[in-house]
MARMARDREN-447800 format. One line per 8 residues: number of its first residue (from 1); for each residue x, z, y of N, C-alpha, C, O. Coordinates in nm, 4 decimals. Example, Ala and Ser with C-alpha at 12.3 -4.5 7.8 and 13.67 -1.06 7.14 Angstrom:
2
1) 1.3190,0.7800,-0.5690,1.2300,0.7800,-0.4500,1.3200,0.7800,-0.3300,1.4236,0.8465,-0.3319  1.2850,0.7080,-0.2250,1.3670,0.7140,-0.1060,1.2900,0.7870,0.0030,1.3409,0.8039,0.1138
! end
This chain:
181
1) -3.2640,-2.1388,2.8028,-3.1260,-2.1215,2.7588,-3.1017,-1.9836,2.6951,-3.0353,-1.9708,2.5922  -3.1566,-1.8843,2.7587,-3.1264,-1.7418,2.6789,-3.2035,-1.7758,2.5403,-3.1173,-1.8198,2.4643  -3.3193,-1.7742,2.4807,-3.3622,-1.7899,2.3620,-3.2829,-1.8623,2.3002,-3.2328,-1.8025,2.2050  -3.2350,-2.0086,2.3172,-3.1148,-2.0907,2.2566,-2.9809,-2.0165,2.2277,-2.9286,-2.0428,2.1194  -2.9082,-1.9134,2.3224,-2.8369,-1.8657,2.2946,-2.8612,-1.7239,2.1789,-2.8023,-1.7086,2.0718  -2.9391,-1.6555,2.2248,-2.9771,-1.5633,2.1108,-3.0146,-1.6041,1.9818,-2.9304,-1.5821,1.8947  -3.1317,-1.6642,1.9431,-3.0771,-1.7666,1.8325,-2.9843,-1.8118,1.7400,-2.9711,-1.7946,1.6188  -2.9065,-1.8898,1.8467,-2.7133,-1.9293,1.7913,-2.6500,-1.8421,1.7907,-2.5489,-1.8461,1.7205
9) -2.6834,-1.7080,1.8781,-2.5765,-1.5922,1.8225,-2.6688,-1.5009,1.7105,-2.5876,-1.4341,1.6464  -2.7524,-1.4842,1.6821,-2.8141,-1.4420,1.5455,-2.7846,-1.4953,1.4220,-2.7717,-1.4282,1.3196  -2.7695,-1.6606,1.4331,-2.7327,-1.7022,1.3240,-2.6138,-1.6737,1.3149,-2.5917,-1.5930,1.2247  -2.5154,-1.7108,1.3784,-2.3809,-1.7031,1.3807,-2.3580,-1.5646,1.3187,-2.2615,-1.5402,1.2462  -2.4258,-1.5008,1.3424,-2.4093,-1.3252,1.3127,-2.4099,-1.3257,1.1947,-2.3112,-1.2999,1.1258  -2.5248,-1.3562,1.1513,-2.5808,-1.3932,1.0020,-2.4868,-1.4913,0.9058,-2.4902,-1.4816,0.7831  -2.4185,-1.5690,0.9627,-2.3902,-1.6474,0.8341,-2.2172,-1.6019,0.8464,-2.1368,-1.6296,0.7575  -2.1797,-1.5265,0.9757,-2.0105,-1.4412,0.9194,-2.0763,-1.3434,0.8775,-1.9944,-1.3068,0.7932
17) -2.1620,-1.2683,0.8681,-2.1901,-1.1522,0.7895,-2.2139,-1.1553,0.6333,-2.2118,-1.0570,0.5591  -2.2391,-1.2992,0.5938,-2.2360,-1.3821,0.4382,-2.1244,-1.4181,0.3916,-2.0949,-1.4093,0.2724  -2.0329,-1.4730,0.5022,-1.8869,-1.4797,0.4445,-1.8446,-1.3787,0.4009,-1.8262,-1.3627,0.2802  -1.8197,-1.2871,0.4923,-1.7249,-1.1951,0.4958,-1.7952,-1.0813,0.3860,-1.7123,-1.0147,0.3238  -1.9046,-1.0603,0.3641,-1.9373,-0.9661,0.2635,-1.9821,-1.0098,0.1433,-2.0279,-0.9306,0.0610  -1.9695,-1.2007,0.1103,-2.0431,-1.2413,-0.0236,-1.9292,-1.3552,-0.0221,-1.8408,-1.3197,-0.1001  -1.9073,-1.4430,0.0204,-1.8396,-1.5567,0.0024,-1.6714,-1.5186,-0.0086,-1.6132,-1.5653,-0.1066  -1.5964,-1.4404,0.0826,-1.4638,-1.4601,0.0826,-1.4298,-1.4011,-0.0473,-1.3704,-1.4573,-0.1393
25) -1.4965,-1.2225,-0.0422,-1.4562,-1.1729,-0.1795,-1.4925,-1.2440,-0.3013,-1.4123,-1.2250,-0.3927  -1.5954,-1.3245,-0.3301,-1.6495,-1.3733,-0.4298,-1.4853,-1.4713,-0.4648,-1.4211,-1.4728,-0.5699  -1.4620,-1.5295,-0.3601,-1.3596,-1.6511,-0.3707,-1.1980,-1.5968,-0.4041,-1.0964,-1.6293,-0.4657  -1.2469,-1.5039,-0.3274,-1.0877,-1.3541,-0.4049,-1.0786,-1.3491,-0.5179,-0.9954,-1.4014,-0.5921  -1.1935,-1.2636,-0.5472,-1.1787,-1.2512,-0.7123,-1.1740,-1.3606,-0.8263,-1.1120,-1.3577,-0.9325  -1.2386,-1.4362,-0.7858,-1.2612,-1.5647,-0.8576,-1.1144,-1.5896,-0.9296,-1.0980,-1.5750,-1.0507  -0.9965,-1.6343,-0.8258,-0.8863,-1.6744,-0.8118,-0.8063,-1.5624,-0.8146,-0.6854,-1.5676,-0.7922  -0.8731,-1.4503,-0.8435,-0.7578,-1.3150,-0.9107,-0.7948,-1.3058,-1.0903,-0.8776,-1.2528,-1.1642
33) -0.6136,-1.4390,-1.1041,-0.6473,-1.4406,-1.2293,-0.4928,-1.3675,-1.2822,-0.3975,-1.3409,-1.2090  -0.5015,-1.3491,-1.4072,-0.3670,-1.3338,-1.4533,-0.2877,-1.4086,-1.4545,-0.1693,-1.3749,-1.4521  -0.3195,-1.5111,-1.4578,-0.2352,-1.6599,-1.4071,-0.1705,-1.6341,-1.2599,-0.0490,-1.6338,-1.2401  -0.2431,-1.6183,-1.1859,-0.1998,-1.6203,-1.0126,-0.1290,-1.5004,-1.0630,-0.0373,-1.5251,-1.1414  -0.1553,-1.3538,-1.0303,-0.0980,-1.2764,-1.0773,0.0987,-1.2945,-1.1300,0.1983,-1.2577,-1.0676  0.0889,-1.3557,-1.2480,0.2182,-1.3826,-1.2962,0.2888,-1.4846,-1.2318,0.4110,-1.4993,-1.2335  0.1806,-1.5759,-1.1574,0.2377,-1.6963,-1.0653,0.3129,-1.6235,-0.9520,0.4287,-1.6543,-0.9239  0.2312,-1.5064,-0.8743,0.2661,-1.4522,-0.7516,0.3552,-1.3859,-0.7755,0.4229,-1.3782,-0.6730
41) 0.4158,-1.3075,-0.8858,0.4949,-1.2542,-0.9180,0.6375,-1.2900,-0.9433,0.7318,-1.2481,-0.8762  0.6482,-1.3941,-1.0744,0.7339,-1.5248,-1.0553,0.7550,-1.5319,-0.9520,0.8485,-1.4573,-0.9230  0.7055,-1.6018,-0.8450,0.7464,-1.6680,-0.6741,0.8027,-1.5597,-0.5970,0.8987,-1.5713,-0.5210  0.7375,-1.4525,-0.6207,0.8214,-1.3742,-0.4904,0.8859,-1.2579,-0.5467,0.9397,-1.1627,-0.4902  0.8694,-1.2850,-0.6737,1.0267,-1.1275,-0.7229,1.1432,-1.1682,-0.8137,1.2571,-1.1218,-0.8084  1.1011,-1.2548,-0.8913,1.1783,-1.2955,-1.0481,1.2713,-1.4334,-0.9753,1.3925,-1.4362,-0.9541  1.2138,-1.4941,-0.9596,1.2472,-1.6199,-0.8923,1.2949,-1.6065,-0.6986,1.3486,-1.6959,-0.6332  1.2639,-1.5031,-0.6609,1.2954,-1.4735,-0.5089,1.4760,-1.4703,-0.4833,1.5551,-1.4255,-0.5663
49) 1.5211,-1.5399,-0.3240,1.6234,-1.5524,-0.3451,1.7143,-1.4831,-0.2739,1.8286,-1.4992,-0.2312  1.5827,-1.3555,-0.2735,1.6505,-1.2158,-0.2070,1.6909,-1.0940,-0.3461,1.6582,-1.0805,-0.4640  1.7890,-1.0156,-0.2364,1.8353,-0.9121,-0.3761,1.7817,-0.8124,-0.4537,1.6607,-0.7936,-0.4409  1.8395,-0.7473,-0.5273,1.7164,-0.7092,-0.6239,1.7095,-0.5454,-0.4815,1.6091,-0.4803,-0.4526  1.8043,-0.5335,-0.4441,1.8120,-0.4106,-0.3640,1.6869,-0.4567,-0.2700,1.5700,-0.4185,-0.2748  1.7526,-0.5564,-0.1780,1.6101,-0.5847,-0.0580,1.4625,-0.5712,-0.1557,1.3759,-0.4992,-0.1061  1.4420,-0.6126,-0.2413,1.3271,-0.6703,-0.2734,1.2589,-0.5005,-0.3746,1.1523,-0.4776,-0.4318  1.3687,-0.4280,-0.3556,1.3262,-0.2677,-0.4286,1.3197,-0.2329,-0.2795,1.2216,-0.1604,-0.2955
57) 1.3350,-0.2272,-0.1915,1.3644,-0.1370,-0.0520,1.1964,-0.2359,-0.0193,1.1106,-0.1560,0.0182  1.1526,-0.3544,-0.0256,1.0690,-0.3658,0.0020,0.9117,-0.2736,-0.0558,0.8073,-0.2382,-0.0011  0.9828,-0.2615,-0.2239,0.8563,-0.2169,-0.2745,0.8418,-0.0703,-0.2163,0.7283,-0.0280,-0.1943  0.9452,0.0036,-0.1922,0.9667,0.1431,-0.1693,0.9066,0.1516,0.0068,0.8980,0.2626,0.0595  0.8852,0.0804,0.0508,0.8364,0.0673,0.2018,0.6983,0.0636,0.1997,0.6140,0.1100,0.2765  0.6888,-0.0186,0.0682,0.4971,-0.0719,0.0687,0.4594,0.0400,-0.0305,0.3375,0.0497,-0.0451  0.5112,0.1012,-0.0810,0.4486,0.2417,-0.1192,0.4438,0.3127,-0.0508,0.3326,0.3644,-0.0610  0.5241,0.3781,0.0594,0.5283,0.5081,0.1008,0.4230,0.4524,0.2185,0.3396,0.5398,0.2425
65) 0.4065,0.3517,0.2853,0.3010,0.3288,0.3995,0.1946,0.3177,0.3554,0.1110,0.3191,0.4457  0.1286,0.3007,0.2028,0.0339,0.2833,0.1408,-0.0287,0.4651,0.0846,-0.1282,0.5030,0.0228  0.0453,0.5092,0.1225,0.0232,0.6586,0.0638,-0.0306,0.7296,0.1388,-0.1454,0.7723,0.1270  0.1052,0.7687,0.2942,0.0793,0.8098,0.3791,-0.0533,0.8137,0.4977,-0.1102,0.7097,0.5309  -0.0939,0.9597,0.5583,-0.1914,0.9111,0.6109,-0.2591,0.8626,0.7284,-0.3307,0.9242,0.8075  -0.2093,0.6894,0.7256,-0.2538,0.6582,0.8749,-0.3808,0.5428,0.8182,-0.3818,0.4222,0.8432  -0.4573,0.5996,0.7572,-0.5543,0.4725,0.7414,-0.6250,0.4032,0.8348,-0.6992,0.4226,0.9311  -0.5676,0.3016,0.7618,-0.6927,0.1642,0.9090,-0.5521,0.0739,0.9421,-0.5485,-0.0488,0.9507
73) -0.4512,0.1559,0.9563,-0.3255,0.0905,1.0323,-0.1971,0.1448,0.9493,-0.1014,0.1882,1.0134  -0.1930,0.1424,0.7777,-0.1083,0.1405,0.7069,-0.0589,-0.0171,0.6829,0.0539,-0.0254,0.7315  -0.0909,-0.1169,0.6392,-0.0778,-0.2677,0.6370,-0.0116,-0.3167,0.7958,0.0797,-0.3962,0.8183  -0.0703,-0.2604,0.8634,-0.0011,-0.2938,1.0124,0.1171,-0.2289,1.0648,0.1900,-0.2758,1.1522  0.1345,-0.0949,0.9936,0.2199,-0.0503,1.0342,0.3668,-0.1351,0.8817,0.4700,-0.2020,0.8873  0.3165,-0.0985,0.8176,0.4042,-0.1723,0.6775,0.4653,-0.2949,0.7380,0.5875,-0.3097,0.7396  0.3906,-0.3743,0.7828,0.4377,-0.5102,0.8584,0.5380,-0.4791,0.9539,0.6487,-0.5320,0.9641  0.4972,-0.4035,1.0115,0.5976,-0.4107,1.1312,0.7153,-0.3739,1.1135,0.8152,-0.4413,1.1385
81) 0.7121,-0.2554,1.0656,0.8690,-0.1876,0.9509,0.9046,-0.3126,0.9107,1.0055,-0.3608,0.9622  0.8376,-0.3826,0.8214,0.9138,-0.4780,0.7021,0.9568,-0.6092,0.7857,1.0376,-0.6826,0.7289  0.9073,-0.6516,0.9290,0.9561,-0.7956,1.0000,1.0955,-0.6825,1.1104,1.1812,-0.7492,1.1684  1.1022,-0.5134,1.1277,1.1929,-0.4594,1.1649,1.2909,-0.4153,1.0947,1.3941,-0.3686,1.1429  1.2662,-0.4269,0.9746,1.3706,-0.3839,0.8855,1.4518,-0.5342,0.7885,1.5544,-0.5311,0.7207  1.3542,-0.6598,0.8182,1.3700,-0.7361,0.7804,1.3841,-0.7318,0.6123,1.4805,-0.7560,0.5397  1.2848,-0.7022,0.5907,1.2235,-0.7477,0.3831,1.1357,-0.8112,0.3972,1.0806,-0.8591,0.4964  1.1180,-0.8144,0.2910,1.0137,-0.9232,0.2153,0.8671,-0.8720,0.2852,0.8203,-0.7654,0.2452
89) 0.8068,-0.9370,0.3733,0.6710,-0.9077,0.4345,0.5423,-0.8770,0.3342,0.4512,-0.7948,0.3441  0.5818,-1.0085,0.2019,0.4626,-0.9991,0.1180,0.4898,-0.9124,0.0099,0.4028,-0.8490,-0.0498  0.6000,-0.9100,-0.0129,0.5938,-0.7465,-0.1608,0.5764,-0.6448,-0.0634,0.4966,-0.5593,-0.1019  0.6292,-0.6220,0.0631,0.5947,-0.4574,0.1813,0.4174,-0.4563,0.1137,0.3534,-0.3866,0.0349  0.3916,-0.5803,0.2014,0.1883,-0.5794,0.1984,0.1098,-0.5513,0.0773,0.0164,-0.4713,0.0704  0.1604,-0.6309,-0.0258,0.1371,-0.5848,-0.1440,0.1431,-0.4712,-0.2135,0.0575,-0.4227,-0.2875  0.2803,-0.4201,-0.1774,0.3106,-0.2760,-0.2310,0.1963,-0.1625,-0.1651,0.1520,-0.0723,-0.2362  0.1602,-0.1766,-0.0398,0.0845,-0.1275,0.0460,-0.0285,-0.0947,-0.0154,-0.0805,0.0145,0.0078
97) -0.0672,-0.1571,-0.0765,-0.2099,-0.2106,-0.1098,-0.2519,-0.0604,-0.2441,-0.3663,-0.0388,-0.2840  -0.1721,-0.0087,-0.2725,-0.1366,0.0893,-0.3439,-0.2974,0.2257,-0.3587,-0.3543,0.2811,-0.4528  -0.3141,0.2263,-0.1931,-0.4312,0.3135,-0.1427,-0.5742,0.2430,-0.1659,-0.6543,0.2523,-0.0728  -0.6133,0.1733,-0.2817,-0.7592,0.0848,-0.3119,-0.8149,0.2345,-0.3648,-0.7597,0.3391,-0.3991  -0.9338,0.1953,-0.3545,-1.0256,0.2987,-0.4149,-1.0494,0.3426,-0.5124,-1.1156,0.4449,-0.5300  -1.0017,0.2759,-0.5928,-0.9871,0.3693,-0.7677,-0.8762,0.4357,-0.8164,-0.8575,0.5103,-0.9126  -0.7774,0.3725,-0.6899,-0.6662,0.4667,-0.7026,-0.6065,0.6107,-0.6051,-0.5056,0.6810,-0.6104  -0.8008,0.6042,-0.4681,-0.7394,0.6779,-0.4248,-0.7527,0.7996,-0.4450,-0.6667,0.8801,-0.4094
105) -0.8664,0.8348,-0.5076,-0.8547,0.9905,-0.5575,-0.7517,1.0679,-0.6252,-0.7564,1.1896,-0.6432  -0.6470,0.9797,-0.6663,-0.5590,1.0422,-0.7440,-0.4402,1.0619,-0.6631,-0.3462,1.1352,-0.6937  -0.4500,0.9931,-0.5597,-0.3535,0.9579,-0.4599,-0.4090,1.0892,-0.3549,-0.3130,1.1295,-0.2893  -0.5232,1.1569,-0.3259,-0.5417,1.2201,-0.2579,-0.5016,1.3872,-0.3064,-0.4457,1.4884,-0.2640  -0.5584,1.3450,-0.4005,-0.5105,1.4764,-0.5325,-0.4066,1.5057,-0.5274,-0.3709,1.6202,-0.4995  -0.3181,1.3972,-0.5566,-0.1629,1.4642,-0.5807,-0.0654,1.4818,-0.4507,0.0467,1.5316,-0.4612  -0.1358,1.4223,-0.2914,-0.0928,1.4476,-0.1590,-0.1105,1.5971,-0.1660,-0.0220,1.6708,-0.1226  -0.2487,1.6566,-0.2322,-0.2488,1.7565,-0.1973,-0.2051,1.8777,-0.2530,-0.1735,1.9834,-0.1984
113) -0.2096,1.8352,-0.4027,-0.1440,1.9320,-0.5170,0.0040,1.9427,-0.4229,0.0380,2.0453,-0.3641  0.0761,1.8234,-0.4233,0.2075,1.8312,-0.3598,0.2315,1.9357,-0.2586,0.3146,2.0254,-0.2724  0.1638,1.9217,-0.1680,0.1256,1.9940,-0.0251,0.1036,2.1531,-0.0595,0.1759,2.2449,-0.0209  -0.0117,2.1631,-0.1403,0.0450,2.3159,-0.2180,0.1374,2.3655,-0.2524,0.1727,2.4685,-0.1949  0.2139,2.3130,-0.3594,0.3371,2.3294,-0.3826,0.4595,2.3808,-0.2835,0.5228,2.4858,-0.2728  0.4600,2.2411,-0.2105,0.5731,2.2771,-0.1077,0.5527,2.3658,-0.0400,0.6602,2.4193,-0.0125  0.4117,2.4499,0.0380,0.4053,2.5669,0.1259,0.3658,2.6487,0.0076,0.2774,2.7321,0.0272  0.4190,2.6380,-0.1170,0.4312,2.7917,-0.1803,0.2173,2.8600,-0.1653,0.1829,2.9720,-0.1275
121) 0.1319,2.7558,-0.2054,0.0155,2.8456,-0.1599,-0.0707,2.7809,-0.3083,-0.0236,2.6995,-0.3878  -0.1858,2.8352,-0.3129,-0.2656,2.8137,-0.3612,-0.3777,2.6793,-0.3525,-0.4589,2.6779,-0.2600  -0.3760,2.5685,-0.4540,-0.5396,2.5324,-0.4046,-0.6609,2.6026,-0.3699,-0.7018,2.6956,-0.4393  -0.6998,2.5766,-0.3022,-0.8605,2.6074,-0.2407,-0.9518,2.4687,-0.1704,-0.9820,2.4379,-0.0551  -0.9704,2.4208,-0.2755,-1.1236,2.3314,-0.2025,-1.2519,2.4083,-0.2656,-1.3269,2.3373,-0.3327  -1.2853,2.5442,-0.2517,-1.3999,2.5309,-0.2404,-1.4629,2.4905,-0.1669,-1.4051,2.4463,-0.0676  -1.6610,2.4786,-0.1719,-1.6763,2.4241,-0.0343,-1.7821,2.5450,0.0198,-1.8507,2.5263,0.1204  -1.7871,2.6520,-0.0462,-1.8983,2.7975,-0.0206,-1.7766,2.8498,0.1328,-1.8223,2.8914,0.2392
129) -1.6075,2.8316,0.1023,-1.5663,2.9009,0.2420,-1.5584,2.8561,0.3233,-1.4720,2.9162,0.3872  -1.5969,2.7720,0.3810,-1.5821,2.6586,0.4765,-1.5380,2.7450,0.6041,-1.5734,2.8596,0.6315  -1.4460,2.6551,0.6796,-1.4135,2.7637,0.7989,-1.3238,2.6781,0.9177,-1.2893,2.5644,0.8854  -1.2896,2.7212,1.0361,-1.1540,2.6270,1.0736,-1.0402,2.6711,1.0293,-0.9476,2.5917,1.0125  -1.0281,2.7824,1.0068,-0.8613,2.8211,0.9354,-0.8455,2.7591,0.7980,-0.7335,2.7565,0.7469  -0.9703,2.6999,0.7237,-0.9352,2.6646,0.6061,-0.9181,2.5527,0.6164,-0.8029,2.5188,0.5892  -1.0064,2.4487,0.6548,-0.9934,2.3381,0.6795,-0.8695,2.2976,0.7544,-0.8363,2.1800,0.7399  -0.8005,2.3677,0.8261,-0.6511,2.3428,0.9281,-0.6120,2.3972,0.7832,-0.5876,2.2995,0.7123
137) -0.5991,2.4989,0.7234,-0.4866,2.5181,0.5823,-0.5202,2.3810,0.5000,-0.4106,2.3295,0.4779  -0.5979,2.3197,0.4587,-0.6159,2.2358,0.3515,-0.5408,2.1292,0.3999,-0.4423,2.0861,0.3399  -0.5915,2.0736,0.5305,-0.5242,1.9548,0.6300,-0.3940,2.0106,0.6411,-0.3384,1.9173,0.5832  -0.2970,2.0905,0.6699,-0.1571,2.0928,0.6810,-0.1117,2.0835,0.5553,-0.0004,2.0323,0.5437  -0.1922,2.1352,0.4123,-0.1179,2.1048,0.3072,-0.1010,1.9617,0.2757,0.0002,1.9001,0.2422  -0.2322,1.9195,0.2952,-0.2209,1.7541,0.2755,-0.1333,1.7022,0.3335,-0.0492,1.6386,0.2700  -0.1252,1.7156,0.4950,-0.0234,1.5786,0.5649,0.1022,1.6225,0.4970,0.1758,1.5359,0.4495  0.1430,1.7863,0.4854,0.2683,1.7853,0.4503,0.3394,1.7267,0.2787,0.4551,1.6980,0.2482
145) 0.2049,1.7270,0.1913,0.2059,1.6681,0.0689,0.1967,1.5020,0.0770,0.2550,1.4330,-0.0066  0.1414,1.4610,0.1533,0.1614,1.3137,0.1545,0.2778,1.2448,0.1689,0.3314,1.1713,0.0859  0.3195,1.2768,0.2956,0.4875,1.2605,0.3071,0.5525,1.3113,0.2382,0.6607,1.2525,0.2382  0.5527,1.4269,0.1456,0.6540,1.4368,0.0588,0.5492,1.3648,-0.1039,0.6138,1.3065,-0.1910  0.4932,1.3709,-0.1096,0.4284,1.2896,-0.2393,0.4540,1.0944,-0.1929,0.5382,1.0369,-0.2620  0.4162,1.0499,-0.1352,0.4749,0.9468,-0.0418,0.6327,0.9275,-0.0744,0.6579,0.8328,-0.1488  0.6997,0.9749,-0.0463,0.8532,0.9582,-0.0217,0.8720,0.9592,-0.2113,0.9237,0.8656,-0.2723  0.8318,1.0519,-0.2601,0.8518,1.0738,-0.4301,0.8043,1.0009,-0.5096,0.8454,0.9806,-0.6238
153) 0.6635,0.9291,-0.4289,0.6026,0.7956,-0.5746,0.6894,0.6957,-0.4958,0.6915,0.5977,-0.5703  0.7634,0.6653,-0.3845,0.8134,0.5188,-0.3399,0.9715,0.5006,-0.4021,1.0349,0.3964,-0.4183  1.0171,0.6648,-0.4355,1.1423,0.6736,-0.4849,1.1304,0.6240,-0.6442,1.2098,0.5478,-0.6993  0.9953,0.6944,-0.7140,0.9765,0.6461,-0.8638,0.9675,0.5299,-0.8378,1.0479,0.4754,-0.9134  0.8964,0.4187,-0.7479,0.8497,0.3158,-0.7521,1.0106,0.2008,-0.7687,1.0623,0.1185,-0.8443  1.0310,0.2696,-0.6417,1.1975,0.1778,-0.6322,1.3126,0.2207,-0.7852,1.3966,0.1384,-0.8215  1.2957,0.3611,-0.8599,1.3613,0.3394,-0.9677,1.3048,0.2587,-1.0897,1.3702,0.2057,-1.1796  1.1726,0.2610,-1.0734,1.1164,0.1609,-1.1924,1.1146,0.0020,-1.1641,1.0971,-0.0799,-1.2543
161) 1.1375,-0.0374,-1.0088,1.1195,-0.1491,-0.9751,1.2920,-0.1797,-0.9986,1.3209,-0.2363,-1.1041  1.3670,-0.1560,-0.9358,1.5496,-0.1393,-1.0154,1.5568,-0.2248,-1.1107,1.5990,-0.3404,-1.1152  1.4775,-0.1054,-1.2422,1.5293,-0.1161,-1.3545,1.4910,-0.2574,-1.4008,1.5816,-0.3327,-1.4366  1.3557,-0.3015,-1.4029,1.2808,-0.3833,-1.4185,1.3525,-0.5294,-1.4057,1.3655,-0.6266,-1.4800  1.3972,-0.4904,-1.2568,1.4645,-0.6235,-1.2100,1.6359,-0.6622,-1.2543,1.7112,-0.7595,-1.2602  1.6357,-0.5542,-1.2723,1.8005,-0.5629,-1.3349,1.7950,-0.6010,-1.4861,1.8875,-0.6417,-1.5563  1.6566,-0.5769,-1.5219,1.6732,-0.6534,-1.6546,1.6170,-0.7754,-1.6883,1.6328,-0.8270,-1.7989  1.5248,-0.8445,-1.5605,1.4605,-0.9673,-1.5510,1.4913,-1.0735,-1.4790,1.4286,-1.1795,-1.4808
169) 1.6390,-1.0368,-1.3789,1.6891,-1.0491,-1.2401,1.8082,-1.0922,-1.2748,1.8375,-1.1713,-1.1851  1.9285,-1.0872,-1.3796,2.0160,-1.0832,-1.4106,2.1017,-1.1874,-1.2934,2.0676,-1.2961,-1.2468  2.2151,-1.1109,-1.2713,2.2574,-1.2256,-1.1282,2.2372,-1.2193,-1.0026,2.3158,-1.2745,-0.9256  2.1540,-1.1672,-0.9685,2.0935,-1.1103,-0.8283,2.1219,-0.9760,-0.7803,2.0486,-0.9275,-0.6941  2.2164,-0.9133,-0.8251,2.2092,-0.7660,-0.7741,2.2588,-0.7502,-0.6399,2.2090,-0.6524,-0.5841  2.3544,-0.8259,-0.5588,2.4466,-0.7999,-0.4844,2.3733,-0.8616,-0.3701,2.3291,-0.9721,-0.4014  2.3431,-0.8221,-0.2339,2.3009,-0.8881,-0.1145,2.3809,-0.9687,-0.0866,2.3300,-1.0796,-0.0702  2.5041,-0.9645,-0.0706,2.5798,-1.0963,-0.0036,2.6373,-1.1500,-0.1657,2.6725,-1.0857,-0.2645
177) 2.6262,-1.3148,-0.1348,2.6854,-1.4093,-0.2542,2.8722,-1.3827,-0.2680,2.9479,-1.4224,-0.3567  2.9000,-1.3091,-0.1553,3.0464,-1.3437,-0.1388,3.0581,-1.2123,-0.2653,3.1313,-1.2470,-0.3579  3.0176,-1.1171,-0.2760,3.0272,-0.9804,-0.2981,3.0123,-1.0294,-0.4633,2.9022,-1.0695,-0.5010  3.1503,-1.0230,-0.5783,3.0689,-1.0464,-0.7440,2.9855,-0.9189,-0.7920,3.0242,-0.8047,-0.7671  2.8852,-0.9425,-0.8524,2.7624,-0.8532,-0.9178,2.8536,-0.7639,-1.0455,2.7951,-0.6842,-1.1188
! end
C-alpha cells in the first residue's frame, strides 16, 4: 500500500504541476482575445446596471490595492474592501491586476521617485553603499511613495474612468433611479 500510494501521489503531483504551469495559462491566453476583451468590457462597464460613480469608485479601489505594498494579498485584500464597500467585485479584481510584471517596474519607480519627493530627499539606489540606514531610508521612501503614488494613479484612474463613461454611459450617472441625471 505505501508504494501504491506514493506512486498516486507522484503522479498526481505531476500532472497538477502540468496544469497549473502549461495547460491553464495556455487556455488563458488562448481565450485572451480582443473579442473577450471588448465582450468583458461591454458586460461589466458600458452595459453594467450600476452607476457610473460605483463603477469609477470600483476602478479607483482596484488601483490603489494593486499599487500598494501588500503583495501576495492585494487581490484578497481588494475583494474584501469591494464585497465591504459593496462595488463591483470584478472591475475591483481587474483593476487590481494593475501590478503584472511589465508594468511593475514602473510602478516601483514611480512609488519611489514619489517617496523621494514627499520626504524632500534625494534618490540613492546605489548598490556600492549598502547599509541598514540606507536600506531603512530607501524602504521608508518607498512605503511612503506608494501610498501616496497609489492614492494619485487611482485618483487619475477614476478621472479618466469618469470621463470615459460619461461619454459612453450616457444615462447612468446618478446611483439612485429616483434622483434625474
Amino acid at each position: 500500500p505505501f508504494l501504491d500510494f506514493t506512486r498516486i501521489s507522484i503522479l498526481n503531483t505531476i500532472l497538477v504541476t502540468i496544469a497549473l504551469l502549461w495547460i491553464y495559462p495556455l487556455k488563458f491566453f488562448r481565450n485572451l482575445t480582443w473579442k473577450n476583451i471588448k465582450a468583458f468590457i461591454d458586460r461589466e462597464i458600458i452595459h453594467s446596471k450600476e452607476s457610473n460613480t460605483r463603477i469609477m469608485f470600483a476602478i479607483m479601489l482596484g488601483i490603489f490595492m494593486g499599487i500598494i505594498p501588500i503583495w501576495g494579498y492585494q487581490m484578497i485584500a481588494a475583494a474584501f474592501l469591494a464585497v465591504l464597500m459593496r462595488l463591483n467585485k470584478v472591475i475591483v479584481l481587474v483593476a487590481s491586476n494593475i501590478s503584472i510584471p511589465p508594468i511593475m517596474p514602473f510602478l516601483l519607480y514611480g512609488s519611489y521617485g514619489t517617496g523621494c519627493y514627499v520626504t524632500q530627499s534625494e534618490m540613492n539606489l546605489s548598490l556600492s553603499d549598502i547599509s541598514i540606514e540606507s536600506v531603512q531610508t530607501v524602504l521608508y521612501q518607498y512605503l511612503v511613495g506608494s501610498i501616496v503614488f497609489a492614492l494619485a494613479s487611482a485618483l487619475l484612474a477614476g478621472c479618466i474612468a469618469w470621463l470615459l463613461m460619461a461619454f459612453f454611459r450616457r444615462g447612468k450617472l446618478s446611483p439612485d433611479p429616483n434622483i434625474p441625471n
